[in-house]
N, C-alpha and C positions, 0 to 999 in steps of 0.2 A: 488241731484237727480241722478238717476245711469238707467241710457237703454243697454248701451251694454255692451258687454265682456269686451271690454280693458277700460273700463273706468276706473277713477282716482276718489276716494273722499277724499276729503283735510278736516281736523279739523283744523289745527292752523294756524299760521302766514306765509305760504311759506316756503321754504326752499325743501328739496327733499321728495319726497314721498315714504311711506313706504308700503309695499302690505301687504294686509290683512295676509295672509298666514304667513310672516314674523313676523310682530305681533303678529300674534295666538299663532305662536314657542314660541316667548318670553313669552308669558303669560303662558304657559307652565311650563317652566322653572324658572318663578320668580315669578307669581302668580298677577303678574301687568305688562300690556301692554306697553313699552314707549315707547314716541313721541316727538323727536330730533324736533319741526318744525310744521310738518302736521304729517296726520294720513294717509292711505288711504288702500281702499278696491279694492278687486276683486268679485262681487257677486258670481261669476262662479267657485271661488276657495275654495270657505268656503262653507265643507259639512255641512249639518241641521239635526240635530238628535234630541232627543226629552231633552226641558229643564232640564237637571240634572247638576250636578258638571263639571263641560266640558268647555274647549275654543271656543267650538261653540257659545258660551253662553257670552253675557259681561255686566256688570254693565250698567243701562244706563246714568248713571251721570260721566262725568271723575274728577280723581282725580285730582285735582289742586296744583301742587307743589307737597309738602308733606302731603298736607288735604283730605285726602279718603271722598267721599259723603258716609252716612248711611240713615237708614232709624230714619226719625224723628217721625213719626207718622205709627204706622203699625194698621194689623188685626183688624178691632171687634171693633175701637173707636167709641164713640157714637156720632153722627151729628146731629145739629138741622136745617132743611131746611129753608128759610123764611119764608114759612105758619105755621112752628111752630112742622112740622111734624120731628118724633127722627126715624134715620134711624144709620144704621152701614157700618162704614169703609170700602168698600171693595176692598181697596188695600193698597199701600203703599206711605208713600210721602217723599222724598227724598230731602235731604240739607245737610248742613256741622256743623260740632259738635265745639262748641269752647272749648276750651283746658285748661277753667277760667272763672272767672264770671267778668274777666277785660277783657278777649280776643277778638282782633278785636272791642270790642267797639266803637272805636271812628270811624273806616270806617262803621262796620253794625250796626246800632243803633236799638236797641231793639227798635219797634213799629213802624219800618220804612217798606218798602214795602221789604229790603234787611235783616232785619235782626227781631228775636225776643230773647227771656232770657237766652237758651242756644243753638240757630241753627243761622244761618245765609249762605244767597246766593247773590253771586255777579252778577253782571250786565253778559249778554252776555254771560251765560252759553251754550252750546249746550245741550241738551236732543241728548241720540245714539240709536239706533236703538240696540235692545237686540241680534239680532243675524239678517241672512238672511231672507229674505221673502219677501211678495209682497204688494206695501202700498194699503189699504181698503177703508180708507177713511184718509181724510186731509185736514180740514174744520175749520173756524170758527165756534165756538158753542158757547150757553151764559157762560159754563165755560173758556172760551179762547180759541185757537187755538188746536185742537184735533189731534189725527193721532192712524190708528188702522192697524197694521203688521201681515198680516194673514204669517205663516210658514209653509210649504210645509210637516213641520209633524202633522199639524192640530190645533197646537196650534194657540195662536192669544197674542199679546199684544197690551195696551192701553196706550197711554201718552196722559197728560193732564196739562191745565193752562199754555200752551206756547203763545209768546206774538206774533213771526212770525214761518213761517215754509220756511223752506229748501229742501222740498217732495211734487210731490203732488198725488191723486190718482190714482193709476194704473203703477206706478215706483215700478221697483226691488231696495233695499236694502242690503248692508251686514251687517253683525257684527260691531257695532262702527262706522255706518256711522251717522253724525252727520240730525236729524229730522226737528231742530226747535229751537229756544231760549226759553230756564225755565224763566217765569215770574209766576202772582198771578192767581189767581181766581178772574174774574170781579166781581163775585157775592156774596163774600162776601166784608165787613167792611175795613179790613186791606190791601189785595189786595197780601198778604205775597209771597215775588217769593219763589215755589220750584216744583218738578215734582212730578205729582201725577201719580202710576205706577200701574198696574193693568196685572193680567197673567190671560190667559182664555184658558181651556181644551175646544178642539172639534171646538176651535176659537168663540166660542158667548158668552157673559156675562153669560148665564144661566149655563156655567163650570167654573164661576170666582174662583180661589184657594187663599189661601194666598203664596202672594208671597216671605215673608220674608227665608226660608227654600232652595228656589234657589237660592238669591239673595246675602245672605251670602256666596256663592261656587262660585256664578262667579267668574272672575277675573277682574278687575279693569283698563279702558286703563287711561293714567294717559300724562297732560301737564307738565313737568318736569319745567318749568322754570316761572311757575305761583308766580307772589310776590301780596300783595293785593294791593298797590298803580297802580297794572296796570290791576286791574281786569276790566277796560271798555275794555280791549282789549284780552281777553280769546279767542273770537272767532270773527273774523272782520264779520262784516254783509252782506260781498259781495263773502265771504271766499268758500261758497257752487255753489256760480250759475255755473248750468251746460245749455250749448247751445247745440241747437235743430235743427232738418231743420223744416219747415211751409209747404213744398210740394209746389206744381206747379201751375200756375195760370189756375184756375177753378175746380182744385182740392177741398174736401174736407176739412175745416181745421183739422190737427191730432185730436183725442179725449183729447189729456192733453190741447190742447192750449180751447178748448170747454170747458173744464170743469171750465174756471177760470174765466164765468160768475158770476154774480153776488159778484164776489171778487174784494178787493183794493189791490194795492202793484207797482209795479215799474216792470222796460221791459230793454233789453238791446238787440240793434241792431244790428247784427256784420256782415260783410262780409265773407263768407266762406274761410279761409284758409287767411283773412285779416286783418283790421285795426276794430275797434268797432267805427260804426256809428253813433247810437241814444242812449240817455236813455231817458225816458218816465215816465211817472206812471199817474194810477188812485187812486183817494182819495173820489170815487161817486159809487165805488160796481160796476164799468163798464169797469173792467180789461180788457176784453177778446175785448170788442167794442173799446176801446180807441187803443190797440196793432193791431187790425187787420186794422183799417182804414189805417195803414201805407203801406199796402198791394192792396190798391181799388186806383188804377191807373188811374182810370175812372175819378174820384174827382180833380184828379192834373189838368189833362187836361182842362177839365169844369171850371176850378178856384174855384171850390165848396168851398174850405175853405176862400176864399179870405178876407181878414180886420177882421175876426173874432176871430185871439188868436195873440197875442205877438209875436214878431218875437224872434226867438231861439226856442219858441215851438208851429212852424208852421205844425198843421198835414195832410199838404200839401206835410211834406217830404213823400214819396212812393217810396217802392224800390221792386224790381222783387223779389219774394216769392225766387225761385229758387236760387238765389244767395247771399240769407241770412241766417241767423240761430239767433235764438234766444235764451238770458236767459230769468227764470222769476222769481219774490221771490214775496210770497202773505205776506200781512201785514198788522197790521188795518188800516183799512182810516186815523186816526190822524198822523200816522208814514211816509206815502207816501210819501210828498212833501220834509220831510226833507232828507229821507233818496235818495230819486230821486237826491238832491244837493248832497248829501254828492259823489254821483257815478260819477255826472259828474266832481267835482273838482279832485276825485280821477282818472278816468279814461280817462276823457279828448274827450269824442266824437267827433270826425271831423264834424259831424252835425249840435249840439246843440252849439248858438251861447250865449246863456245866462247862467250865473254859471260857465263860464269857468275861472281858476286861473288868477289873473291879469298876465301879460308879467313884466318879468322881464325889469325894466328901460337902454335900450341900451346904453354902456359905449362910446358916442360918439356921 
């Protein structure tokens, strides 16, 4: 998620960041974006003109190593809904070409959720953000995890069947900033991970184009050191959170942290300008109520939570609105709990007294 001017958005493993503008050169000049590391944007720096041949413009699948994402399924295919009803394609879906009818095999297995006869997607892809603009919506829906980029030159684009998102709505964007993880389609059969892409004139579906005629001309940002025995690790799942301030006590909560009602996914609590406190999550669609009690100070005092949760996830902790900031990553409900462990073993909360790495055995 990106709010201000100087912010940073990071695609890969750490290392230094690279500014969108830098980037963009390269893509320029080589016709592929590369990323030593991370990727990262400046929303402020990358002008928006209208989708044509241009570096304002990027694939929104990165290349992996030396495996370019294409389009697997374009224009005009024919769909058969569940009621039975034949509809048409109307965009593009996006994966990686194997290079053999042996290739990659044995890692994507044809009929698996990663792979079928000649495409295949690994785990932990990002979906990017096609160019600058402002997020519309970024929602669960029964296709999966949504996200709609309206463009300040009217256009709009759609990604779709992502399994969490990195965005949420009413966040600025740049070029190649990473949306979401490519997963299936809930609704159909096989569950096949890839991104389903869609470009819209005038930003509403009623100007949906084929996309495949831009999407050839972009340019490609591309992870240089991608091998497929490390494809769980393309993009680490904690890689995007960006922290926020919540405002002052009896303040309004912001509009982003309101909007992650009725959503599941995990919370990170940080001191401003310090050490990170808490992680959290909901897995009950009660994102926004489980993050905010940390905040109703009122509760502490009263002992209101008292004998009712586990010690390490007492949400009796509360801490002064004003002196915290928070991340947030929305995810399905099945995902929360594991991925809530995986933050704490990785980042180590001062708070959270359960899930923390054992201690090493003192030599003495």
């Amino acid at each position: 998620m990106s709010t201000g001017r100087d912010s940073l958005v990071l695609l890969a493993f750490g290392g230094r960041a690279v500014p969108a503008a830098a980037l963009l050169d390269r893509a320029r000049n080589n016709g592929t974006a590369r990323i030593a590391g991370s990727a990262a944007a400046d929303a402020s720096a990358v002008p928006v003109i209208a989708p044509a041949p241009t570096t304002t413009w990027v694939f929104p699948v990165p290349t992996l190593g030396d495996r370019r994402a294409q389009i697997s399924d374009g224009w005009g295919s024919p769909r058969t809904l569940p009621d039975g009803t034949r509809i048409a394609h109307l965009g593009a879906d996006i994966m990686f070409r194997r290079r053999s009818a042996r290739d990659l095999i044995a890692v994507y297995r044809p009929g698996t959720v990663n792979g079928e006869r000649w495409y295949f997607m690994p785990d932990n892809v990002p979906a990017l953000a096609a160019s600058a603009g402002v997020v519309k919506f970024a929602k669960s829906t029964p296709v999966g995890f949504t996200v709609i980029v309206q463009h300040p030159t009217g256009w709009a684009t759609y990604y779709t069947h992502m399994t969490s998102l990195t965005v949420s709505t009413g966040d600025t964007v740049a070029a190649g900033q990473p949306i979401g993880i490519i997963g299936g389609n809930p609704a159909d059969g096989v569950h096949l991970k890839h991104l389903h892409f869609e470009l819209w004139k005038h930003g509403t579906r009623a100007g949906v184009v084929d996309p495949m005629p831009y999407l050839v001309a972009w340019p490609h940002v591309a992870i240089p050191d991608w091998t497929p025995d490390a494809s769980t690790a393309v993009m680490p799942r904690n890689a995007r959170f960006v922290y926020r301030p919540v405002g002052d006590r009896g303040e309004l909560y912001p509009e982003w942290l309101r909007r992650l009602r009725g959503s599941s996914g995990v919370y990170i609590i940080r001191e401003r300008g310090g050490p990170i406190a808490y992680v959290g999550e909901s897995s009950a669609n009660r994102l926004y109520e489980t993050l905010t009690r940390h905040f109703q100070e009122w509760r502490r005092y009263k002992g209101f939570w008292r004998g009712q949760y586990a010690e390490g996830h007492d949400p009796g902790l509360t801490y002064d609105r004003a002196s915290v900031e928070v991340a947030v990553k929305v995810t399905a409900p099945e995902e929360a709990i594991d991925e809530e462990a995986r933050l704490i073993r990785r980042l180590r909360p001062r708070d959270n007294l359960l899930g923390q790495p054992e201690l090493e055995e003192a030599p003495f």
